[in-house]
DOVO-532823 format. One record per atom (N, C-alpha, C): residue in one letter; residue number from 1; x, y, z; atom name. Coordinates in pm, whole numbers, plus 50000, padded with zeros to 5 digits. Each point is the difference from the previous one (the first is absolute). Layout:
N
[A,NUM,[X,Y,Z],CA]
...
***
This chain:
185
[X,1,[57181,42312,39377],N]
[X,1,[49997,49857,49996],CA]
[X,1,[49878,49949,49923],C]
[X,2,[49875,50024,50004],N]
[X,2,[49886,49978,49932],CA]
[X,2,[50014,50102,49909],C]
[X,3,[49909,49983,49863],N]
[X,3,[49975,50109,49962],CA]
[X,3,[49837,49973,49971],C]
[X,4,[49928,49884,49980],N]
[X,4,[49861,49971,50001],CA]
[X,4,[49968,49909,50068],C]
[X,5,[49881,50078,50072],N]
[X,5,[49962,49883,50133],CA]
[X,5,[49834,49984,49970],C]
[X,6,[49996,49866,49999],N]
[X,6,[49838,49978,50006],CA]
[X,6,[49912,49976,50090],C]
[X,7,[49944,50070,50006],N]
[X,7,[49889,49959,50133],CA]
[X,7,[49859,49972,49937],C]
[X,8,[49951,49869,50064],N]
[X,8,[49829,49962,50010],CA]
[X,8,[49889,50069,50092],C]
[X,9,[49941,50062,49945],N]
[X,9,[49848,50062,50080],CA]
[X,9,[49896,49985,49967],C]
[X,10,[49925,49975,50059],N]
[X,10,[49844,49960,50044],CA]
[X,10,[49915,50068,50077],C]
[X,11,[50008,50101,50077],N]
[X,11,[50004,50120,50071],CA]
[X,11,[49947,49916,50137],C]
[X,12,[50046,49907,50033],N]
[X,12,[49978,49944,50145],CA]
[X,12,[50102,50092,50050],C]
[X,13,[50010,49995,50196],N]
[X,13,[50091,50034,50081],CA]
[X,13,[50141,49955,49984],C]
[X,14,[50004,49888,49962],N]
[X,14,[50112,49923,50006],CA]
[X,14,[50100,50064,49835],C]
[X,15,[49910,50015,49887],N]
[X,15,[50045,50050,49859],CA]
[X,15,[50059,50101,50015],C]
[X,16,[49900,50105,50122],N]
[X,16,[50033,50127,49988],CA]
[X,16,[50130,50057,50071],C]
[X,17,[50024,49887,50140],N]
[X,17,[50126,50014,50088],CA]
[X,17,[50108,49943,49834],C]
[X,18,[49965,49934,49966],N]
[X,18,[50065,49918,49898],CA]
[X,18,[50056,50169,49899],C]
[X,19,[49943,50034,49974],N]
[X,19,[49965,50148,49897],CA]
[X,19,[50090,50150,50030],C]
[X,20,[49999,49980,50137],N]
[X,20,[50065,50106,50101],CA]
[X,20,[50128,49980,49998],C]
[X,21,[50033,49867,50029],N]
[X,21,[50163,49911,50012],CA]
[X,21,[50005,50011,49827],C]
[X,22,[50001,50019,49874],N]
[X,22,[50049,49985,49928],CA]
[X,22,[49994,50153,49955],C]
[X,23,[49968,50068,50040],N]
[X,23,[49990,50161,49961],CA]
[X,23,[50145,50063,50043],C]
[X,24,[49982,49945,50148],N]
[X,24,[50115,50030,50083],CA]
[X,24,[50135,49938,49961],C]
[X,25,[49995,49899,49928],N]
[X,25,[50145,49932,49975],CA]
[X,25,[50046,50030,49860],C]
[X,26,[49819,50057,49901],N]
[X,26,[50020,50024,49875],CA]
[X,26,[50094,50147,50025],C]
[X,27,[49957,50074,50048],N]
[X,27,[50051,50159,50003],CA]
[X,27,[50133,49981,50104],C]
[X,28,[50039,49914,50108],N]
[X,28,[50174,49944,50023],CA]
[X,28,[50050,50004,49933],C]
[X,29,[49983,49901,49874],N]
[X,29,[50099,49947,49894],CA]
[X,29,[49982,50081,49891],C]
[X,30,[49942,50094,49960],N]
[X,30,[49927,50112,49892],CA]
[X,30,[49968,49856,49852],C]
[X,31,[49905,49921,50073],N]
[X,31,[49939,49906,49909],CA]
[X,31,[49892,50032,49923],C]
[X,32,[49974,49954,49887],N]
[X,32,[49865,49976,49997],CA]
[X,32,[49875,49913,50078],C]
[X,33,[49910,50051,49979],N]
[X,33,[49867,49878,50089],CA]
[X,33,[49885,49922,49855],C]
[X,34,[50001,49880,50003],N]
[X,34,[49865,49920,49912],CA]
[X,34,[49961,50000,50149],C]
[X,35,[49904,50013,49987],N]
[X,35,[49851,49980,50065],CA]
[X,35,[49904,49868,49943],C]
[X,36,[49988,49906,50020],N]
[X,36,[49919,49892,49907],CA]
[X,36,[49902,49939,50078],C]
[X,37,[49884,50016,49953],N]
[X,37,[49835,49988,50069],CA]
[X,37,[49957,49826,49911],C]
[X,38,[49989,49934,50040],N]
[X,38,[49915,49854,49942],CA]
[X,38,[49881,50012,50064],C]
[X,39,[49971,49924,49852],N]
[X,39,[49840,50010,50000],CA]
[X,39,[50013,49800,50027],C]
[X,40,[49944,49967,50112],N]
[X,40,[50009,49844,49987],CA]
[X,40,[49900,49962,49957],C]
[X,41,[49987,49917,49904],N]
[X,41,[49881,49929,49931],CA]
[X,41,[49953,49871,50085],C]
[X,42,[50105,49966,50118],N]
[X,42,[49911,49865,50050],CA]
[X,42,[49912,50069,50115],C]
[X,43,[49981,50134,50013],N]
[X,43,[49873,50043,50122],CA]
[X,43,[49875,49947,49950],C]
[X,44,[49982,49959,49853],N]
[X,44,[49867,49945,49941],CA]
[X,44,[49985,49851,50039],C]
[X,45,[50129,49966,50002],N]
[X,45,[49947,49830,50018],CA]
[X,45,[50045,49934,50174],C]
[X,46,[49983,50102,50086],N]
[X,46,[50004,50003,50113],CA]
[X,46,[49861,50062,50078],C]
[X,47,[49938,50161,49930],N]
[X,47,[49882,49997,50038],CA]
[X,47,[49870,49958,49923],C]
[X,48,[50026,49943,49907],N]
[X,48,[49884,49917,49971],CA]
[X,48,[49995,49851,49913],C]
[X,49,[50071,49937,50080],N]
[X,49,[50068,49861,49963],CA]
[X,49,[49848,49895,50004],C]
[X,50,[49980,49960,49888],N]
[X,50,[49856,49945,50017],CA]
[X,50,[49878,50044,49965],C]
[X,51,[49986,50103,49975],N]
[X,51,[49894,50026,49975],CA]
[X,51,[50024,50105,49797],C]
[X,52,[49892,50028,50020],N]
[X,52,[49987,50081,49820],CA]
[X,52,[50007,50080,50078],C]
[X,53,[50120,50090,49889],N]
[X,53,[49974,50149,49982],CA]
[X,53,[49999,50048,49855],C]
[X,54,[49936,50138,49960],N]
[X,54,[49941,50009,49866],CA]
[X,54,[50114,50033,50005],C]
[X,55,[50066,50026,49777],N]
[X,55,[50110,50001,49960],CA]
[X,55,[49977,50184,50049],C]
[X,56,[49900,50057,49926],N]
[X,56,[50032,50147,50061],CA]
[X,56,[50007,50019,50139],C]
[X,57,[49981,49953,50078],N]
[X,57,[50050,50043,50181],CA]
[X,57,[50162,49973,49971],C]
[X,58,[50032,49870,49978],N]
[X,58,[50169,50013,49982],CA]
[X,58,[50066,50077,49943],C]
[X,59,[49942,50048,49903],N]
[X,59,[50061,50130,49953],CA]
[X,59,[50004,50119,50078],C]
[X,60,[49900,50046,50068],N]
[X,60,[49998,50116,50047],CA]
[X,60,[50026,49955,50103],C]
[X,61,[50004,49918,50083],N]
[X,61,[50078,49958,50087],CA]
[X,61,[50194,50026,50005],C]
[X,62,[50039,49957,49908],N]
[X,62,[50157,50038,49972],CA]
[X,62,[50005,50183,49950],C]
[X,63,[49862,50072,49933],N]
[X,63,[50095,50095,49945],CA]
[X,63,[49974,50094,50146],C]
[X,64,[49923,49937,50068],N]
[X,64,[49989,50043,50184],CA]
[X,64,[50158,50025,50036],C]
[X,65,[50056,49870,49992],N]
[X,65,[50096,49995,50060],CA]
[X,65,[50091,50070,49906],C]
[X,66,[50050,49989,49861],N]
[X,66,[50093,50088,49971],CA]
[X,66,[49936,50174,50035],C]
[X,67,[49924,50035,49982],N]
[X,67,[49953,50159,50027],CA]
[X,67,[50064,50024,50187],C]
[X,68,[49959,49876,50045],N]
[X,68,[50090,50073,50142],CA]
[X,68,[50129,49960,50037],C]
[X,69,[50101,49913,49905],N]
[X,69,[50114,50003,50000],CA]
[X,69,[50026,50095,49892],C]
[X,70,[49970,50093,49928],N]
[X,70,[50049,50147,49963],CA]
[X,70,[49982,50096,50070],C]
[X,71,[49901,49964,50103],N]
[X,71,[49973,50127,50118],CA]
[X,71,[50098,49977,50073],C]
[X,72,[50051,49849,50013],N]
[X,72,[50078,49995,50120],CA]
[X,72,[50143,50096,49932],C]
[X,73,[50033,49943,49899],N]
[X,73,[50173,50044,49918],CA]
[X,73,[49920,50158,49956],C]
[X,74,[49911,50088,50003],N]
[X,74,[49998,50148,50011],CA]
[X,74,[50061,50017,50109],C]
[X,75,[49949,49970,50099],N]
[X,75,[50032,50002,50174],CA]
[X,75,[50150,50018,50002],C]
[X,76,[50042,49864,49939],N]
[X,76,[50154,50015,50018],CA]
[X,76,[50096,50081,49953],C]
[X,77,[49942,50069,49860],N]
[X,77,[50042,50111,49950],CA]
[X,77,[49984,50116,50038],C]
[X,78,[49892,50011,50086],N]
[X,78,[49996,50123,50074],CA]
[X,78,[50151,49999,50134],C]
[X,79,[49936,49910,50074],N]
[X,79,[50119,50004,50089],CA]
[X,79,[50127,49936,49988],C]
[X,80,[50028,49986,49880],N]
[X,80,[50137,49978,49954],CA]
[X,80,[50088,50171,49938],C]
[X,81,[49908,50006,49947],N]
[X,81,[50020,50164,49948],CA]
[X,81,[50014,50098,50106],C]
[X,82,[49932,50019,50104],N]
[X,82,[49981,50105,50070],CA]
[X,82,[50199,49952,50070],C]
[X,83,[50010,49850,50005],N]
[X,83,[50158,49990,50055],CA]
[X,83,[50121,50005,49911],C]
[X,84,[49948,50075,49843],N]
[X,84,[50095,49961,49904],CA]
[X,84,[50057,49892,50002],C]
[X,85,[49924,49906,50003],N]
[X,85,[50078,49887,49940],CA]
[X,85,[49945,49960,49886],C]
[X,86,[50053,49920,49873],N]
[X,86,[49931,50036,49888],CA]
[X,86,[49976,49843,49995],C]
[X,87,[49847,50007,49971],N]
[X,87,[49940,49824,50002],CA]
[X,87,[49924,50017,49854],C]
[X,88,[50012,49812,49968],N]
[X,88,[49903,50034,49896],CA]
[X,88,[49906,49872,50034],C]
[X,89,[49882,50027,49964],N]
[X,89,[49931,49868,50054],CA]
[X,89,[49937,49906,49901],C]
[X,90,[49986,49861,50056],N]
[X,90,[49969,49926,49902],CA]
[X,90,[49883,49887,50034],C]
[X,91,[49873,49984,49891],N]
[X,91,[49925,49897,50070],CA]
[X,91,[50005,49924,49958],C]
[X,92,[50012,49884,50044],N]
[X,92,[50019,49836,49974],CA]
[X,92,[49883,49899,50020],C]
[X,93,[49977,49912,49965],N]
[X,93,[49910,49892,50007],CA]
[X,93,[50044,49843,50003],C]
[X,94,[49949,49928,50110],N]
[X,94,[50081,49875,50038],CA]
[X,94,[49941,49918,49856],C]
[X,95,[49911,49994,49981],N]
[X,95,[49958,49900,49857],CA]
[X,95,[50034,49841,50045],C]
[X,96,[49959,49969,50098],N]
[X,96,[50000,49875,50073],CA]
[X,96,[50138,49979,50077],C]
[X,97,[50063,50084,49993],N]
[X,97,[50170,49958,50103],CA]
[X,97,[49996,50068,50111],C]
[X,98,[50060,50000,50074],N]
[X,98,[49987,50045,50135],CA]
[X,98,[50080,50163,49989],C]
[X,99,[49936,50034,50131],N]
[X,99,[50076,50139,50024],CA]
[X,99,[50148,50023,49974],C]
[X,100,[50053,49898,50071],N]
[X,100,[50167,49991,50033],CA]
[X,100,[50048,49992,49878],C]
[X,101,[49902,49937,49925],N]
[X,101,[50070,49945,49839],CA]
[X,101,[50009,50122,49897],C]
[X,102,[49893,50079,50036],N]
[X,102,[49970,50137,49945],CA]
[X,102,[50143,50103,50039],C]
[X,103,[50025,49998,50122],N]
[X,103,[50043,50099,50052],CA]
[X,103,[50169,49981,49917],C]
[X,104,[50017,49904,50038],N]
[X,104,[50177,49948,49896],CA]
[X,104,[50004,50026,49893],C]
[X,105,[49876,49974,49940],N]
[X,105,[50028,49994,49848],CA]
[X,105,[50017,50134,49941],C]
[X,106,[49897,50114,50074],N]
[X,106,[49996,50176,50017],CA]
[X,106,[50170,50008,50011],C]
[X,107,[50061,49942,50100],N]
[X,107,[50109,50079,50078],CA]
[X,107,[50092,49916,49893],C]
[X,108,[50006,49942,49947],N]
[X,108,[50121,49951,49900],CA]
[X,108,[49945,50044,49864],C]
[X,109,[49912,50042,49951],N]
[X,109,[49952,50100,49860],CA]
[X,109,[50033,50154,50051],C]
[X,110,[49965,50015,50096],N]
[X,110,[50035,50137,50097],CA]
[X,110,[50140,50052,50009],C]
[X,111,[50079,49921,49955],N]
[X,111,[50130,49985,50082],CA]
[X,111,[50030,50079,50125],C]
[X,112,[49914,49938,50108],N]
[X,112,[49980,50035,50122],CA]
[X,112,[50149,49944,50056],C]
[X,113,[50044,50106,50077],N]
[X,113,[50123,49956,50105],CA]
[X,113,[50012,49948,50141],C]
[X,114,[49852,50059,49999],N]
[X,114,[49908,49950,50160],CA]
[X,114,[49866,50017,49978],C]
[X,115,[49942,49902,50135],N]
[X,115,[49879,49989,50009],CA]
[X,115,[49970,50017,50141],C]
[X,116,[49894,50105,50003],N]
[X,116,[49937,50022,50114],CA]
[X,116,[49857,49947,50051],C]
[X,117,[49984,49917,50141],N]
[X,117,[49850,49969,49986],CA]
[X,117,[49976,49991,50128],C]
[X,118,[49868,50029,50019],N]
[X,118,[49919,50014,50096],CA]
[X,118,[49941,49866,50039],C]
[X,119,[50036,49950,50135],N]
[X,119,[49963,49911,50025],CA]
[X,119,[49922,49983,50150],C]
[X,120,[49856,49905,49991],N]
[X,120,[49921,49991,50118],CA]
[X,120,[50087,49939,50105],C]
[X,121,[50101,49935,49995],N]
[X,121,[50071,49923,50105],CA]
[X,121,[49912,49872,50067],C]
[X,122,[49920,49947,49892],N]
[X,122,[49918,49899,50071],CA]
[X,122,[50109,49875,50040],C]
[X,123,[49938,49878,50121],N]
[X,123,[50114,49907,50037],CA]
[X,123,[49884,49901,50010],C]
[X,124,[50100,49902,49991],N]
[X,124,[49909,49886,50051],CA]
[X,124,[49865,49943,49903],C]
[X,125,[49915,49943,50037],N]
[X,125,[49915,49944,49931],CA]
[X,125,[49928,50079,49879],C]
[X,126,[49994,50195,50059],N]
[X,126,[49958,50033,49903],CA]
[X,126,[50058,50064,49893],C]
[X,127,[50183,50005,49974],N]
[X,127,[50064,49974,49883],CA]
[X,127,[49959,49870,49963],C]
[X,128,[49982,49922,50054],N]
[X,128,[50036,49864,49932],CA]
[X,128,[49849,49990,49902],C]
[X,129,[49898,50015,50013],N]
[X,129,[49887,50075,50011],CA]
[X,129,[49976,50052,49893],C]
[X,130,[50054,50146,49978],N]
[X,130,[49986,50077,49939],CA]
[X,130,[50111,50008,49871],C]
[X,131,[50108,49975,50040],N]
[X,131,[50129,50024,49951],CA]
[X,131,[50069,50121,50009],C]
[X,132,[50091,49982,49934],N]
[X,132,[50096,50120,50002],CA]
[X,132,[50073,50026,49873],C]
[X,133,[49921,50134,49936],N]
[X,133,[50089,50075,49823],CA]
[X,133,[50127,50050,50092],C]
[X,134,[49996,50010,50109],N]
[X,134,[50198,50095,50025],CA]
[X,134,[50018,49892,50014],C]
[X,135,[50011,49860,50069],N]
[X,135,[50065,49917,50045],CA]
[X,135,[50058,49941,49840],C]
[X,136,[49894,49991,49896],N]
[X,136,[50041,49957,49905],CA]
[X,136,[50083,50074,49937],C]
[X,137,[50016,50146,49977],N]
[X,137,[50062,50075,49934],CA]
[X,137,[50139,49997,50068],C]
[X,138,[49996,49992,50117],N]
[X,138,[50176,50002,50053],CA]
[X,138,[50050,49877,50000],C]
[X,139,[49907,49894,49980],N]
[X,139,[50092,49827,49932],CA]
[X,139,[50047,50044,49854],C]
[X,140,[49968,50048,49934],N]
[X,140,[49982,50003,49835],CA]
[X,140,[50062,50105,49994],C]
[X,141,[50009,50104,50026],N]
[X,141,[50040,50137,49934],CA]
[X,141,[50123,49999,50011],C]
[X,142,[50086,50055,49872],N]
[X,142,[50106,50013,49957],CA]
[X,142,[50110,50138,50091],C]
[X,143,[49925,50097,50015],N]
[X,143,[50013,50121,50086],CA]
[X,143,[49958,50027,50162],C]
[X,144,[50086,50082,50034],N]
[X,144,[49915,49998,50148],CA]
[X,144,[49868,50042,50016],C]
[X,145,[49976,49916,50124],N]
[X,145,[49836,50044,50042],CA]
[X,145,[49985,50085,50104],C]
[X,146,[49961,50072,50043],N]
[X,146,[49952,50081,50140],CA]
[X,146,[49869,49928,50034],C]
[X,147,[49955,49949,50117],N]
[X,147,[49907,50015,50007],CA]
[X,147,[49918,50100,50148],C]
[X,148,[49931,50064,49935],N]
[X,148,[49931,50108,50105],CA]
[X,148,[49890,49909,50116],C]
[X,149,[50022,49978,50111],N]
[X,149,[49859,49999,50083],CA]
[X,149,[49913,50050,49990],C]
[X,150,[49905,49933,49996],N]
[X,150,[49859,50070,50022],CA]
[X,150,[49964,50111,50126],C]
[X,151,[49937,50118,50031],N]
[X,151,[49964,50084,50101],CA]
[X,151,[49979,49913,50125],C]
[X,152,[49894,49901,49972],N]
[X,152,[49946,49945,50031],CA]
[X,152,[50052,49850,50107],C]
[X,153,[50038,49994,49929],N]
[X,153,[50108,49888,50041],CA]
[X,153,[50119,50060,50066],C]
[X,154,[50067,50112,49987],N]
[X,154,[50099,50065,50115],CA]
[X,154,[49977,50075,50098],C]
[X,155,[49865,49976,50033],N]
[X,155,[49969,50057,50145],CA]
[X,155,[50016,49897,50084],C]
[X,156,[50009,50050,50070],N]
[X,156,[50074,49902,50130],CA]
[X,156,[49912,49932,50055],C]
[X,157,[49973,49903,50131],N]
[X,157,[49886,49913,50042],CA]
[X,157,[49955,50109,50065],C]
[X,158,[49892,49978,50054],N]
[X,158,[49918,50049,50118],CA]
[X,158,[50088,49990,50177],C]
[X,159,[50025,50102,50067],N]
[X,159,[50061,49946,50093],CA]
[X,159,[49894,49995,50137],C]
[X,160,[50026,49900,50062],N]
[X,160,[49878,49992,50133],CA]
[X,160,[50118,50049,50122],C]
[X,161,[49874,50085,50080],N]
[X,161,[50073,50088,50119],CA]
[X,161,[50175,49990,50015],C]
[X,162,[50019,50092,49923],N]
[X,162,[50134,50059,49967],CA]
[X,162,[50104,49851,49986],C]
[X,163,[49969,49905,49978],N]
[X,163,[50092,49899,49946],CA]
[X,163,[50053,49978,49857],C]
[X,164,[50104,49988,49960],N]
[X,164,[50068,50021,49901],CA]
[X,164,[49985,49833,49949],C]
[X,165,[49920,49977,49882],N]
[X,165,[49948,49875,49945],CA]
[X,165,[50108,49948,49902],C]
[X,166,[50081,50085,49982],N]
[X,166,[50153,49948,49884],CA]
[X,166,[50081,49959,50108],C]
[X,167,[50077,49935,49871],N]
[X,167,[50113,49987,50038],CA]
[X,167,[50128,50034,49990],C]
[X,168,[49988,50114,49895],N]
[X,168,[50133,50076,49993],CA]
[X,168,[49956,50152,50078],C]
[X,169,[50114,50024,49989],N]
[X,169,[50022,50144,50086],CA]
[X,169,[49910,50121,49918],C]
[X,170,[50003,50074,50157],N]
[X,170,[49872,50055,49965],CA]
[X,170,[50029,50121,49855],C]
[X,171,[50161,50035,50016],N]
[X,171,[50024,50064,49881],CA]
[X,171,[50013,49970,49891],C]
[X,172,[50030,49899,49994],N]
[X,172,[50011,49900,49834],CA]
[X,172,[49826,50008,49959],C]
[X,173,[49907,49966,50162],N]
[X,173,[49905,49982,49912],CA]
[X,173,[49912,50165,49968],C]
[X,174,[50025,50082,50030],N]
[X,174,[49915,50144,50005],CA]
[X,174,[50083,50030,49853],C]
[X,175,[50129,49937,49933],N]
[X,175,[50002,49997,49857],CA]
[X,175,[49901,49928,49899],C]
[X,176,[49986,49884,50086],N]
[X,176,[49969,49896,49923],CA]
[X,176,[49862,50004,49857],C]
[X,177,[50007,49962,49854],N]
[X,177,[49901,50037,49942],CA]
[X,177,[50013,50100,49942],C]
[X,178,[50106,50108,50067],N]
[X,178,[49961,50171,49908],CA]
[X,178,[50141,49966,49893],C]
[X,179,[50097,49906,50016],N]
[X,179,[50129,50014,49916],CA]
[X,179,[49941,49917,49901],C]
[X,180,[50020,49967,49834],N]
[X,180,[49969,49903,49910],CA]
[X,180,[50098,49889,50075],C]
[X,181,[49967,49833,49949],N]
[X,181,[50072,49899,50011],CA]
[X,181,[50061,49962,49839],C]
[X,182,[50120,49963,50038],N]
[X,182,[50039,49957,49900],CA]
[X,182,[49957,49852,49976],C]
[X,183,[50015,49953,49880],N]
[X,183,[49967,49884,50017],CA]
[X,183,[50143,49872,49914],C]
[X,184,[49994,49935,50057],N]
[X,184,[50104,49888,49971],CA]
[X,184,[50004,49974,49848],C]
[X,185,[50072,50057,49950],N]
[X,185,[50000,49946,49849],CA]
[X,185,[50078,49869,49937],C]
***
């Protein structure tokens, strides 16, 4: 059904559950894997909004960041390989557009059939907050999306003296978090 699936990494928890789920669905379908690492250019005008920075710190500032989004896409080639699945990786740069905007434009030059992504599962004030590149990519994207939970985010609450703090059953939830979600296209 696929034959190229793209996945975004950043080597957070959430990329990497993201990374695992597309290895696994790449070698299902005997697909190929893009792997695609962005380098975002607005981390400059977020951590130092206001003040001077010399033109050489910005420079070596970004080739910071591309040198460890090639460490990250080695990474992925290592453990893409060791699962035979055959990836090729690619680094990208937002150049003032957003992640989400990056990620489409990859997966339709890509001719990506799917997209895989790792997502924090934030709610509430601090999506609203922060935003959301999957939320945007599964309004916009032409192909299906997977999106992976974060580790982090699919652990379950804390339970106080043996009380069960959900509300679904206790077997739905001792799944809950380890399956990918699909997402509404």
């Amino acid at each position: 059904m696929f034959k190229r699936i793209l996945v975004a990494v950043d080597g957070s928890p959430a990329s990497n559950a993201g990374l695992r789920t597309a290895i696994g669905l790449a070698a299902d379908q005997h697909a190929s894997l893009v792997a695609l690492h962005i380098v975002d250019d607005t981390v400059m005008t977020i951590n130092f909004e206001g003040g001077y920075v010399p033109p050489n710190y910005v420079d070596s500032f970004y080739e910071g960041l591309r040198k460890n989004g090639r460490r990250t896409l080695d990474k992925v080639e290592r453990v893409a390989g060791a699962s035979s699945v055959p990836v090729e990786c690619v680094l990208a740069e937002t150049h003032g557009q957003t992640v989400a905007h990056v990620i489409l434009k990859q997966a339709r030059k890509l001719k990506a059939d799917a997209i895989v992504l790792g997502t924090h599962g934030r709610r509430g004030l601090r999506r609203a907050l922060m935003g959301s590149d999957a939320e945007a990519v599964v309004r916009e994207a032409r192909v299906p999306v997977l999106l992976v939970r974060s580790p982090e985010r699919a652990k379950p609450k804390a339970r106080t003296a043996g009380v069960l703090t959900a509300k679904r059953p206790a077997r739905a939830r001792a799944s809950a978090g380890t399956q990918p979600q699909l997402a509404p296209v």
